[in-house]
Backbone as CSV, one residue per row, in Angstrom:
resi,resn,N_x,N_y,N_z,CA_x,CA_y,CA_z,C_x,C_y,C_z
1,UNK,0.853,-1.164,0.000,0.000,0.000,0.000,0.906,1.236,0.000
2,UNK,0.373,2.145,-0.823,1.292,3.516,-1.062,1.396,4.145,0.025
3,UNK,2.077,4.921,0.157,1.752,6.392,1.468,0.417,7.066,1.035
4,UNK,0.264,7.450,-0.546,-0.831,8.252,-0.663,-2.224,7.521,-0.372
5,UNK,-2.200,6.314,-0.695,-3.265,5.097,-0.565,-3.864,5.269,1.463
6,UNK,-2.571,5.078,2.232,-2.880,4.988,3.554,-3.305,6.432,4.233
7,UNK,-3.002,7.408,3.289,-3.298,9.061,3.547,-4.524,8.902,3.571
8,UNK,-5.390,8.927,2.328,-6.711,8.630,2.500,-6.974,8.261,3.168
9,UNK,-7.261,6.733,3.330,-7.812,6.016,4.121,-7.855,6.594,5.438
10,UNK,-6.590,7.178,6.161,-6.829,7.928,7.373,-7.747,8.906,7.435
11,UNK,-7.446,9.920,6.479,-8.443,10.985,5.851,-10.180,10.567,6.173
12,UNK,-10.141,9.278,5.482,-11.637,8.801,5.473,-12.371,8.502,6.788
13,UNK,-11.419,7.893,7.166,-11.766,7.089,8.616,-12.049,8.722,9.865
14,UNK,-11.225,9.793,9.955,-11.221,10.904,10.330,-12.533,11.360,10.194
15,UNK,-12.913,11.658,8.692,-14.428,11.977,8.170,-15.345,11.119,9.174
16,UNK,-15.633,10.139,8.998,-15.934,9.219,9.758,-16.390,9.530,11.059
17,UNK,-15.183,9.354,12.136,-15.619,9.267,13.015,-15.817,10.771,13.402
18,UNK,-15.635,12.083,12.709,-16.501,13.606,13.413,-17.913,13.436,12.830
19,UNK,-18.429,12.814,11.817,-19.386,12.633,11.869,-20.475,12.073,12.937
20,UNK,-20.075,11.183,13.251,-20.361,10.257,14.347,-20.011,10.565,15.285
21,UNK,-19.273,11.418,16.207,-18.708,12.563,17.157,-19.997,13.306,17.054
22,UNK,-20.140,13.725,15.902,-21.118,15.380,15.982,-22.731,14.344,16.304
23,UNK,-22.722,13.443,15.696,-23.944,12.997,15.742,-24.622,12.538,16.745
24,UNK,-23.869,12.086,17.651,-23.577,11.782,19.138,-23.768,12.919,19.948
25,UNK,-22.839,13.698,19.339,-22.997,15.091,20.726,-24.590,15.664,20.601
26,UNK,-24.945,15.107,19.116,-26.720,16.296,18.999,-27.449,15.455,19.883
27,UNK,-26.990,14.099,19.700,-28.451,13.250,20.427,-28.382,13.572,21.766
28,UNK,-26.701,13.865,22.467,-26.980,14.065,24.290,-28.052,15.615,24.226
29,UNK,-27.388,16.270,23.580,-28.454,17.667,23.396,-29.683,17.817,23.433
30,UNK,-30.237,16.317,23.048,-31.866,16.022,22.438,-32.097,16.953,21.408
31,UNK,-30.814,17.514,20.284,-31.205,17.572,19.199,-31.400,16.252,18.643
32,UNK,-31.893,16.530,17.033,-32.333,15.645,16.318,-30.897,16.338,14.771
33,UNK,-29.806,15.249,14.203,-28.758,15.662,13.584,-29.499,16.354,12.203
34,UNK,-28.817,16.969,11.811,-29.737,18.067,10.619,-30.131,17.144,9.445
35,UNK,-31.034,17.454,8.832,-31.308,16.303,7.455,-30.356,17.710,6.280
36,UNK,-30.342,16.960,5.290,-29.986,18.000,4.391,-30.803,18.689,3.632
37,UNK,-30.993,19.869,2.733,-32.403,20.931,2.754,-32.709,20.285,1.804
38,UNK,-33.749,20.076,1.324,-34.718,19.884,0.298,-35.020,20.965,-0.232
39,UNK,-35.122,20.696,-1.798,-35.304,21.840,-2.754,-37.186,21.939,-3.100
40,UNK,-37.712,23.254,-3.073,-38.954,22.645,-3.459,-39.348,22.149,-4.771
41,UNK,-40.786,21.799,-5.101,-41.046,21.109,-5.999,-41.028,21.555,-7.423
42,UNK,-41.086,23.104,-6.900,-41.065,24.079,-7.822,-39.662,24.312,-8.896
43,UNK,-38.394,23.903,-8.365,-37.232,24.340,-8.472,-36.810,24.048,-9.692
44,UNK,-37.512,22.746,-10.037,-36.777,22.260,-11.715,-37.396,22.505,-12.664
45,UNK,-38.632,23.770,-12.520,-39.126,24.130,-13.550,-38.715,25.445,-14.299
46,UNK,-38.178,24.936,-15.572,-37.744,26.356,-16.062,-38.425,27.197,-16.469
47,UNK,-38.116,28.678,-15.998,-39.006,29.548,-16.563,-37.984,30.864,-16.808
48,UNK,-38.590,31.369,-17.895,-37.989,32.862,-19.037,-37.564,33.554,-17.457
49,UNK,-36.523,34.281,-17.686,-36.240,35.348,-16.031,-36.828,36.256,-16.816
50,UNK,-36.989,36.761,-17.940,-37.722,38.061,-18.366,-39.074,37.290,-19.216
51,UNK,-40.080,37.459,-19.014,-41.398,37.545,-19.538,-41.296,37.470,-21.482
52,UNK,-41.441,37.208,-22.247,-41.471,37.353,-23.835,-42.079,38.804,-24.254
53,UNK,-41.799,39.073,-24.474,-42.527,40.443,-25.613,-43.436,40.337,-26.386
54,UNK,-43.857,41.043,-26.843,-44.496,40.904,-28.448,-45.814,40.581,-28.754
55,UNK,-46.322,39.939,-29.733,-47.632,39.026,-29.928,-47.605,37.843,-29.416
56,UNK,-49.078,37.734,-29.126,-49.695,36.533,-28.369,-49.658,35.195,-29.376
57,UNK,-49.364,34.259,-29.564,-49.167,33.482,-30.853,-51.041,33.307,-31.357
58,UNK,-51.545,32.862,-32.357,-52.667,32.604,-32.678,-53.477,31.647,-31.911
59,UNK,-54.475,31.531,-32.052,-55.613,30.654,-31.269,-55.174,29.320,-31.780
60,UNK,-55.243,28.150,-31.096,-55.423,26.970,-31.538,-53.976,26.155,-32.209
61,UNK,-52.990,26.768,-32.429,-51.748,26.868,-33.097,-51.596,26.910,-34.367
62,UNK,-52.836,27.818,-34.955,-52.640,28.276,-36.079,-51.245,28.880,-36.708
63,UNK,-50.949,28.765,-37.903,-49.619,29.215,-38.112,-50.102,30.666,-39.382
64,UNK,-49.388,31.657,-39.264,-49.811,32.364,-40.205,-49.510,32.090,-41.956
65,UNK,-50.256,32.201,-42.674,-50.265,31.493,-44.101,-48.751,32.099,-44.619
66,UNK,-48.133,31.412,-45.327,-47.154,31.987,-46.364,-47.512,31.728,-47.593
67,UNK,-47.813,33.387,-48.227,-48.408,32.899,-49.711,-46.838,33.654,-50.687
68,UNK,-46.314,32.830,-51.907,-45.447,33.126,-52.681,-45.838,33.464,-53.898
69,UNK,-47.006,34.513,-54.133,-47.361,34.652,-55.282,-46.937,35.863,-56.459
């Protein structure tokens, strides 16, 4: 195993256990450990940041005629 290989792994194990440290210290608190935020339902809908301009398109999705005469 490398040095950089066993770096991690310490690294990880570190992550680890402050997690589980912090998670511990909320429960003596009689907190409850944070969930992570939820986005609302709304969030993945795209919409124009500026409004469109102009004309309203036609009723029904009429298209306007192109005559080449």
């Amino acid at each position: 195993m490398s040095f950089y290989e066993r770096l991690l792994r310490k690294a990880r194990r570190a992550a680890a256990n402050r997690r589980q440290d912090r998670e511990a210290m909320m429960r003596r608190l009689g907190r409850e450990p944070r969930k992570p935020r939820r986005k609302p339902p709304e969030a993945g809908i795209a919409v124009p940041a500026i409004p469109p301009q102009g004309p309203l398109p036609k009723l029904g999705g009429a298209e306007a005629p192109l005559e080449f005469d």
